[in-house]
C-alpha positions in Angstrom: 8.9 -29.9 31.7 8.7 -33.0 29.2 12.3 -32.8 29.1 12.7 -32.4 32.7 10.7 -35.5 33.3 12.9 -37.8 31.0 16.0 -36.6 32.4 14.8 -37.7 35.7 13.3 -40.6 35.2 17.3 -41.6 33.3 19.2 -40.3 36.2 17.1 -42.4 38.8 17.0 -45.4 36.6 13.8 -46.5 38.1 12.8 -49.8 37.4 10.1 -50.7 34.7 6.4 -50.5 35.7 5.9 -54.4 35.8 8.7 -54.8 38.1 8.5 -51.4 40.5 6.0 -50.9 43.6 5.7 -47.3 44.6 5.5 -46.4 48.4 5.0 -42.7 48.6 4.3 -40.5 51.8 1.4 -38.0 51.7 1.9 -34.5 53.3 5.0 -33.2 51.4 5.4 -35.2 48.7 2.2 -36.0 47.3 0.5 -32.8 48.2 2.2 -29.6 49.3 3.3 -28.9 52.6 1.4 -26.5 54.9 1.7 -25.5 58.4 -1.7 -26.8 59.5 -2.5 -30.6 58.7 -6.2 -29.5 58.5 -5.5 -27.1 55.6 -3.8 -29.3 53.3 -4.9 -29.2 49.8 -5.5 -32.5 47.2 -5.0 -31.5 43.8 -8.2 -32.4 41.6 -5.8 -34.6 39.1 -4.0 -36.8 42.0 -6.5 -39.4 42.9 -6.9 -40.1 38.9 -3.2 -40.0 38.2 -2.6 -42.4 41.5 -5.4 -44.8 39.7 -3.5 -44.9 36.5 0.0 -45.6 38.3 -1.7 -48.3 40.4 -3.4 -49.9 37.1 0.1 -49.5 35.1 2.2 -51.2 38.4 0.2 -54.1 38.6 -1.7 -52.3 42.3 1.6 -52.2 43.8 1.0 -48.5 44.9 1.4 -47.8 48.7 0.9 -44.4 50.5 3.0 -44.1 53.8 1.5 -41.4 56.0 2.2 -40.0 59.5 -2.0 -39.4 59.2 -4.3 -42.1 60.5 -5.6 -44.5 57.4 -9.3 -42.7 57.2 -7.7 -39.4 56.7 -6.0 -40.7 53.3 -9.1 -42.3 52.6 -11.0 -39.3 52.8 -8.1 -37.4 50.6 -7.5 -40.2 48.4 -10.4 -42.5 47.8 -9.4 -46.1 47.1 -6.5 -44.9 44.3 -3.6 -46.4 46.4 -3.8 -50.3 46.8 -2.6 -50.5 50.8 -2.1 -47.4 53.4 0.1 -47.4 56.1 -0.8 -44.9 58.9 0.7 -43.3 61.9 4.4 -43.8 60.7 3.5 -47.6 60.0 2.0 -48.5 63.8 -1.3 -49.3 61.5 -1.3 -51.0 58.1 -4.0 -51.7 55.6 -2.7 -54.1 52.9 -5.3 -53.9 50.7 -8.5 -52.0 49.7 -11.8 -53.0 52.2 -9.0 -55.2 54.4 -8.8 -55.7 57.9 -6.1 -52.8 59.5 -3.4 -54.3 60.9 -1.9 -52.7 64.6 1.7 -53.2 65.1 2.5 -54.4 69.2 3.4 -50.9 71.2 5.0 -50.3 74.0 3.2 -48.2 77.0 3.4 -44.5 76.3 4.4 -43.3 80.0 1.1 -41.3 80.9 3.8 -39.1 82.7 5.5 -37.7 79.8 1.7 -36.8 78.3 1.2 -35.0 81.7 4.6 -33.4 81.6 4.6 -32.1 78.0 0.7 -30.3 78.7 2.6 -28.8 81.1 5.4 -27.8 79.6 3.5 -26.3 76.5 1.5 -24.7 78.5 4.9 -22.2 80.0 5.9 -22.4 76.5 3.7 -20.1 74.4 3.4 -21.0 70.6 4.5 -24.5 71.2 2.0 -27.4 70.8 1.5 -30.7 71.9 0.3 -33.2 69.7 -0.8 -36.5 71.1 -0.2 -39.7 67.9 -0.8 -43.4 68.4 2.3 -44.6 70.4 4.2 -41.2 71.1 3.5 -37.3 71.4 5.4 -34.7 68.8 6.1 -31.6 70.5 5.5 -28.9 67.9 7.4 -25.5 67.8 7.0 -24.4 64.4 5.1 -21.0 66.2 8.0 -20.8 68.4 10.9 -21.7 67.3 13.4 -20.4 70.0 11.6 -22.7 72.2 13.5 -25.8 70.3 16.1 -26.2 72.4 14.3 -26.4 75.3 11.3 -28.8 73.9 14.8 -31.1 72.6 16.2 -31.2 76.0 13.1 -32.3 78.1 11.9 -34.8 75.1 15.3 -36.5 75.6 15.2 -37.5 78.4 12.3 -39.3 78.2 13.9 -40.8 75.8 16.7 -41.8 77.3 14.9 -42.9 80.2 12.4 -45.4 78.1 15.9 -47.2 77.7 15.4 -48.3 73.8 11.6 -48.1 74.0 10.7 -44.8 72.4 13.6 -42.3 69.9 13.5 -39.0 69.7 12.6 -37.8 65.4 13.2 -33.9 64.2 9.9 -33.8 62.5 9.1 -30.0 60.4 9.9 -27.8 63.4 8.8 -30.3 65.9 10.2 -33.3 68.1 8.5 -36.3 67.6 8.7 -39.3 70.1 7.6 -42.8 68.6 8.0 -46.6 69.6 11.7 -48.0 68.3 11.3 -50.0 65.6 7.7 -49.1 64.1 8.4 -46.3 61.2 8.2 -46.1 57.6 10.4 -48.3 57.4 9.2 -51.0 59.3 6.0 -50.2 56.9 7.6 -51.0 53.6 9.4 -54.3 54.7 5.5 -55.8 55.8 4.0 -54.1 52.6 7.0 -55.6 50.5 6.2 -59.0 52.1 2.5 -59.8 50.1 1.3 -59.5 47.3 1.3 -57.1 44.9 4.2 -56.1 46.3 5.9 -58.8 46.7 9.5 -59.9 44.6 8.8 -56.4 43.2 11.4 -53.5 43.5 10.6 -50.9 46.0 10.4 -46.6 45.0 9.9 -45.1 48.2 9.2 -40.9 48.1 9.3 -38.7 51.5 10.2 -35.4 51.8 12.1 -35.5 55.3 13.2 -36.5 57.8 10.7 -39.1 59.2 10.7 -40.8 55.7 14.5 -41.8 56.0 13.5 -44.9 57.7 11.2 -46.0 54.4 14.1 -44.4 52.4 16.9 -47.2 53.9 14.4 -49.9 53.8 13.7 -49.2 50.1 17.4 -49.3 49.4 17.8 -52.4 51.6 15.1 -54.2 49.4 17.0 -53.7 46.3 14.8 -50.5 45.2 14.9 -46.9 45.6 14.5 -43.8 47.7 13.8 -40.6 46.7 13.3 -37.2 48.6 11.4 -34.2 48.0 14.2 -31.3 47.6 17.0 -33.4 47.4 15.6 -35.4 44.1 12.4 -33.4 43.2 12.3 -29.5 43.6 8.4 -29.5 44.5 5.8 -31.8 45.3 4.4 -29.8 41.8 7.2 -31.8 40.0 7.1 -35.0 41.5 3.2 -35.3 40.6 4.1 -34.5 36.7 7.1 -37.0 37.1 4.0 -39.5 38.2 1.9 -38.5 35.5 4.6 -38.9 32.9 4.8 -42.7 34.4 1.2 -43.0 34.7 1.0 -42.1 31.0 3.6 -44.8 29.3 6.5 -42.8 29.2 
């Protein structure tokens, strides 16, 4: 694993401690994924590893969750420095600071009406109301994809550039344009400790392309889960081995 860990940390070329602020999504990267968000699991070495990455990074240490900002709190404790929640539409930029609500547009009360309907003819499917947007869940279901796609779309299309249409994990996820992940790192990057420091964003699909680009764009890094990282397992040594001086 040692071995593993240096190659890694070579091939990505991440920059040194002192200059690098980690933005890292929760569900997926830092913990393993599971099918339920009420069953996922914290491993009893994160929180301390997260504290020893924060300390070694000058508290530039960021997690970037779809989950509202108490439930990383309750996960997490105070070991990451800010928390962005919701896919960025609320933002706490430090520990014990005010949370900070990005403008939204109207979610049409129509579409909530419509998808309870529609869930309801669709058995296995689920509806999942988030701050801002809905995600249409088929994960129990998945023939039903198609027809959750087609229906979410146009919404969509109808909102005319007010809401996009996200393949989540075997759901379709509707959110305003413009507040994701990404939009999350460029107002984390923007104050202290993050600020004039280079970005190493980690997600493990597709809603964490957004923080991915905006890492890049910043002059950092993004990394994926699968692509970069076989397991969340491995990632959490490769932040230990940081942690740790190596």
């Amino acid at each position: 694993m040692f071995g593993f860990l240096e190659a890694e940390n070579s091939r990505f070329q991440s920059p040194p401690l002192s200059e690098a602020a980690f933005l890292l999504d929760f569900d997926g990267t830092l913990v393993d994924a599971t099918p339920l968000s009420d069953s996922v699991s914290v491993p009893p070495d994160l929180p301390g590893v997260l504290t020893r990455l924060r300390a070694a990074c000058g508290d530039a240490l960021a997690v970037i969750s779809r989950r509202p900002i108490a439930q990383i709190d309750q996960f997490l404790g105070d070991a990451p420095f800010a928390v962005a929640g919701e896919h960025g539409v609320t933002i706490r930029h430090r520990p014990g600071g005010p949370v900070e609500h990005a403008a939204l547009p109207v979610l049409p009360q129509v579409w909530l009406t419509q998808a309870r309907d529609l869930v309801a003819t669709l058995p296995g499917t689920r509806l999942e109301h988030v701050a801002g947007g809905l995600v249409l869940h088929y994960r129990a279901a998945p023939e039903a994809a198609q027809a959750l796609h087609a229906v979410a779309s146009g919404w969509v299309k109808d909102s005319k550039g007010a809401f996009r249409l996200v393949a989540d994990k075997m759901a379709w996820e509707i959110r305003p344009n413009g507040v994701d992940k990404g939009y999350a790192v460029a107002l984390l990057m923007e104050n202290a400790p993050f600020l004039g420091r280079k970005p190493v964003y980690v997600g493990d699909d597709a809603t964490d392309e957004d923080g991915v680009e905006a890492a890049r764009r910043l002059g950092g890094m993004g990394l994926r889960i699968g692509a970069d990282f076989p397991t969340p397992a491995v990632f959490r040594a490769w932040l230990a081995y940081l942690a740790d001086g190596h």
